[in-house]
C-alpha positions in Angstrom: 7.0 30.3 -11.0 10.6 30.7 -12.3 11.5 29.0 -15.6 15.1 28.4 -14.8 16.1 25.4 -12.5 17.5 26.7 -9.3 20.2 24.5 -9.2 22.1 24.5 -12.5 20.1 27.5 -14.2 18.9 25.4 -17.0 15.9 26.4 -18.6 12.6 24.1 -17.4 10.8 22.5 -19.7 7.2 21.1 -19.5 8.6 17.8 -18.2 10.3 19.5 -15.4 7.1 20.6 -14.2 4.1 18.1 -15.2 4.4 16.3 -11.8 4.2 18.5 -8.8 6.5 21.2 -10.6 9.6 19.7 -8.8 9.3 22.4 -6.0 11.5 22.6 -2.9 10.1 23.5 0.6 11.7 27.2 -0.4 9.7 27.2 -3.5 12.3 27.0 -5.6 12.2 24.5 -8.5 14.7 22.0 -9.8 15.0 20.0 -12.8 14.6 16.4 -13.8 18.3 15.7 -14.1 19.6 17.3 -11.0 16.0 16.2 -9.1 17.5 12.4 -10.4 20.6 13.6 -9.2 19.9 14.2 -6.0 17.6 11.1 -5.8 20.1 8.3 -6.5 21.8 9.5 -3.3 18.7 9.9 -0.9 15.3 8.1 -2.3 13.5 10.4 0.0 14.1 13.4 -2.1 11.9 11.6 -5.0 9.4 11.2 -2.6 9.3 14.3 -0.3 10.5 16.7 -2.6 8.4 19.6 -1.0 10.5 18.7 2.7 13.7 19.8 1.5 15.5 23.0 0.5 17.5 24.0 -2.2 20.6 24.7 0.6 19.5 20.5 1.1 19.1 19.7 -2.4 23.2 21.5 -2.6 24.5 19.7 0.5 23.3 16.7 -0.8 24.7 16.4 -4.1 27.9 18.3 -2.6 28.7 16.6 0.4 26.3 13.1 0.0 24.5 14.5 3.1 21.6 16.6 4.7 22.5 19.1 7.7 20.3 17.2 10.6 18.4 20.5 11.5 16.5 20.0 7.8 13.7 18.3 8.9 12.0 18.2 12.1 10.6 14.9 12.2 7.9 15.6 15.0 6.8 18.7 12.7 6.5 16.2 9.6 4.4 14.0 11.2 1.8 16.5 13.0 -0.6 16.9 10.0 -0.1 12.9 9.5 -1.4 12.0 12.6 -4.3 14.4 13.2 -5.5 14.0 9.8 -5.7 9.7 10.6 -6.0 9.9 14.3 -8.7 7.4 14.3 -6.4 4.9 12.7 -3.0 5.2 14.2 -2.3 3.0 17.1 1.6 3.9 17.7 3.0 5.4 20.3 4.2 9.2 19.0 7.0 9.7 21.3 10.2 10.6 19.7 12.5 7.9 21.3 9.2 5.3 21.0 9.1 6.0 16.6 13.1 5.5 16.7 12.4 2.2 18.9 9.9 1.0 16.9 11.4 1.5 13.4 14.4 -0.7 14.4 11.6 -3.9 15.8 9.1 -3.3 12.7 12.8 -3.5 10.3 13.9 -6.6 12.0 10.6 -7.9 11.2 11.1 -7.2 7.6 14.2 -8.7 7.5 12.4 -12.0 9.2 9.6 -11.6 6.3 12.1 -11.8 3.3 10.2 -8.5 2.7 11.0 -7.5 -0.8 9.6 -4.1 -1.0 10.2 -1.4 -3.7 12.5 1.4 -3.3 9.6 3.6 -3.9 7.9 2.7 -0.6 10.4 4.1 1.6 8.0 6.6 2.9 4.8 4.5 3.3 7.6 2.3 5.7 8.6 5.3 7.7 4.8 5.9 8.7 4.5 1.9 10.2 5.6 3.4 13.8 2.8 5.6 13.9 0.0 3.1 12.6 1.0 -0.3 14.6 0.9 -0.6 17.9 3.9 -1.6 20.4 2.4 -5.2 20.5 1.0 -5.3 16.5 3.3 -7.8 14.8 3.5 -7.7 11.0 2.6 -11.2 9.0 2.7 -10.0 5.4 3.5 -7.4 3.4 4.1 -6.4 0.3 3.7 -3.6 -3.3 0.2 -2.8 -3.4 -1.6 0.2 -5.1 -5.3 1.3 -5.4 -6.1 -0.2 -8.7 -6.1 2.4 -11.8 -4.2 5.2 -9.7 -0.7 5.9 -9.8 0.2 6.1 -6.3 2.8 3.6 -4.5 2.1 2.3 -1.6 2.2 -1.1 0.8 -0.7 -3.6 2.0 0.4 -4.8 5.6 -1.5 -7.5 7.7 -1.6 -8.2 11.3 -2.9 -10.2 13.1 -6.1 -7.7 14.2 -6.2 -5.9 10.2 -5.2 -4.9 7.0 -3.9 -2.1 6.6 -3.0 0.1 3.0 -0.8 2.8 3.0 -0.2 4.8 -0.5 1.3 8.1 -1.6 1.6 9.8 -4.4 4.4 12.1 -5.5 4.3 15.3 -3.7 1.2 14.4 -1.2 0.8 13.1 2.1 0.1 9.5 2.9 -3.4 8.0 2.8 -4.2 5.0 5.5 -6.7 3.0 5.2 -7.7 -0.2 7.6 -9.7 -3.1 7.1 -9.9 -4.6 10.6 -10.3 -8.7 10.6 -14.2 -8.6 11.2 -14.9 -6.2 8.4 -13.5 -9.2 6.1 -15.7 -11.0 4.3 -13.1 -12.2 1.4 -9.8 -11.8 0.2 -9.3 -12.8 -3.2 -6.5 -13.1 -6.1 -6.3 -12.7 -9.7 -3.2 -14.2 -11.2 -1.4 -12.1 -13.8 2.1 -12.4 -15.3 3.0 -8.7 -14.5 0.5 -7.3 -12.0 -1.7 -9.5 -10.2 -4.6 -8.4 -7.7 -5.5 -8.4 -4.6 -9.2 -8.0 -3.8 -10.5 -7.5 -0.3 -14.1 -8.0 0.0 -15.9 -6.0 2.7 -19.7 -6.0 4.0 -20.1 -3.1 1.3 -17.5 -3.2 -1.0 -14.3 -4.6 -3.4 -11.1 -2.7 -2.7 -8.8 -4.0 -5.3 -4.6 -3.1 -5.1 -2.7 -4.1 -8.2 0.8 -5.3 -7.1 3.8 -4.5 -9.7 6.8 -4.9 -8.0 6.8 -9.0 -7.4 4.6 -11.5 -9.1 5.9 -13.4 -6.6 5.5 -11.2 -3.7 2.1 -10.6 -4.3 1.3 -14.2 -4.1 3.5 -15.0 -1.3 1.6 -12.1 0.7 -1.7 -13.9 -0.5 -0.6 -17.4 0.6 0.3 -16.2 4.2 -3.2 -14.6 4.6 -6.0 -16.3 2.9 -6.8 -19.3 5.6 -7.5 -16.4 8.1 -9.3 -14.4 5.8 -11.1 -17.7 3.1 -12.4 -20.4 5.9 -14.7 -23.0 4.4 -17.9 -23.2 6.1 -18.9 -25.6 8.5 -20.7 -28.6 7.0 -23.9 -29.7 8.6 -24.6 -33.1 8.1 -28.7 -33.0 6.8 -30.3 -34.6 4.2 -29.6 -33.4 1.0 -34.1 -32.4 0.2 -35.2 -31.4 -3.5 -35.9 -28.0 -2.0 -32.6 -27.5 -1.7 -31.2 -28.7 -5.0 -33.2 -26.2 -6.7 -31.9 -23.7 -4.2 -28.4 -24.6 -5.0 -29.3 -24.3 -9.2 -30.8 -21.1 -8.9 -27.3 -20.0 -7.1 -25.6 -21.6 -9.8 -27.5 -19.7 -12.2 -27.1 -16.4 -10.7 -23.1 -17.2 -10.3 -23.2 -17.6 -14.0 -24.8 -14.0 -14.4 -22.4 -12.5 -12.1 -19.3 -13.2 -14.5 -20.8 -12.8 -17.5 -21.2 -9.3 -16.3 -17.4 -9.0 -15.2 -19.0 -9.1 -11.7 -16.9 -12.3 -11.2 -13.6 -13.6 -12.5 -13.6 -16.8 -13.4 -11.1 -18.5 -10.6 -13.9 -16.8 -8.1 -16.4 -18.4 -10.2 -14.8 -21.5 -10.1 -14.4 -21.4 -6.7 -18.0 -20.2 -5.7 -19.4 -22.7 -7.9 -17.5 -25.7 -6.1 -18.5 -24.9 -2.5 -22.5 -24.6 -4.0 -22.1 -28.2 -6.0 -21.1 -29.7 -2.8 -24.0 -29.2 -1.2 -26.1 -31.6 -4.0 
């Protein structure tokens, strides 16, 4: 690898090259400053670094512009779609993906949406993942907890649907269609609150660091479909089932005392068990 930046000549340093090594499509290798450079003009050099050339990286800074030849767009998107085939519901159609970005950003605009400026990619890939007829309720900054990806949580009406990426690697999908749900919960925080959906299997929690605000408005629009009290039968209340409901009290209690729990789904576990006595 060469230790000089192929843009300005300056010598690398360790920082330069701790995240993905700043290399261009051509493997050549830029530095922090002219990869920030080059950034503040197009955010999809910061996040497709490896798509563009160093001829790119020069009309860009030069000129404020990419030739249109640079990247292929259909060439992009072939390892995308055949590595999540089984998720991806667009049609792939040149003039369809230029159709459907212009409907899926006037939805956005309907949403308020206030995404990120680091999620630019993960939107670019919606045309590919929703369907013609797949309209977008909420979205919002979501990231798998404890990783240092960005990324989006999207919901339709059929699914949710996480898209992340991290610096210099392709996007991961994954769904979480409407009968897999058995939960969605939230854990209020000050600067990063969680999202929690809870499958037959499993907790897939996304912190959300963009919007306090966001995150909860994204929560708000999808909880009734997800958190639907139970029917209430009207029987006799038997001492049967007051012991029942005290031994499920008593192994809620267990649950957060071993972190299993937070205390607002304690809480809220706890409530729908005393009104059954």
């Amino acid at each position: 690898m060469s230790t000089n930046c192929v843009m300005c000549g300056a010598v690398l340093t360790s920082m330069d090259t701790l995240l993905g090594e700043n290399k261009l499509s051509d493997d050549g290798v830029i530095c922090n400053q002219c990869l920030d450079r080059a950034s503040n003009i197009n955010q999809e050099v910061l996040s497709d670094l490896k798509n563009f050339s160093l001829a790119d990286i020069k009309n860009l800074t030069e000129k404020g512009q990419i030739q249109p030849a640079v990247i292929d767009e259909q060439e992009e998107m072939g390892a995308f779609t055949s590595e999540n085939e089984n998720i991806l519901k667009g049609d792939f159609s040149l003039e369809a993906i230029k159709r459907r970005r212009k409907e899926i950003k006037k939805e956005l605009e309907q949403l308020n949406a206030n995404l990120s400026m680091f999620t630019k990619g993960e939107i670019k890939k919606l045309p590919y993942i929703l369907s013609a007829d797949e309209k977008i309720i909420a979205i919002t900054d979501a990231q798998y907890l404890n990783t240092f990806d960005a990324g989006i949580l999207v919901a339709t009406p059929r699914r949710l649907i996480s898209v992340s990426k991290s610096m210099f690697s392709p996007a991961k999908i994954s769904e979480y269609p409407n009968e897999t749900i058995a939960l969605v919960s939230f854990v209020p925080h000050s600067r990063s609150p969680i999202i929690k959906i809870h499958t037959e299997d499993r907790i897939v929690e996304f912190e959300c660091y963009n919007a306090k605000t966001d995150a909860e408005m994204f929560y708000d629009k999808i909880k009734n479909r997800y958190n639907k009290e139970p029917q209430k039968l009207e029987t006799p209340v038997t001492p049967e089932a007051s012991a029942t409901v005290i031994e499920q009290l008593e192994q809620l209690g267990k649950l957060r005392e071993n972190g299993i729990l937070t205390g607002e789904e304690f809480a809220e576990q706890k409530k729908k068990l005393l009104g059954k006595l």
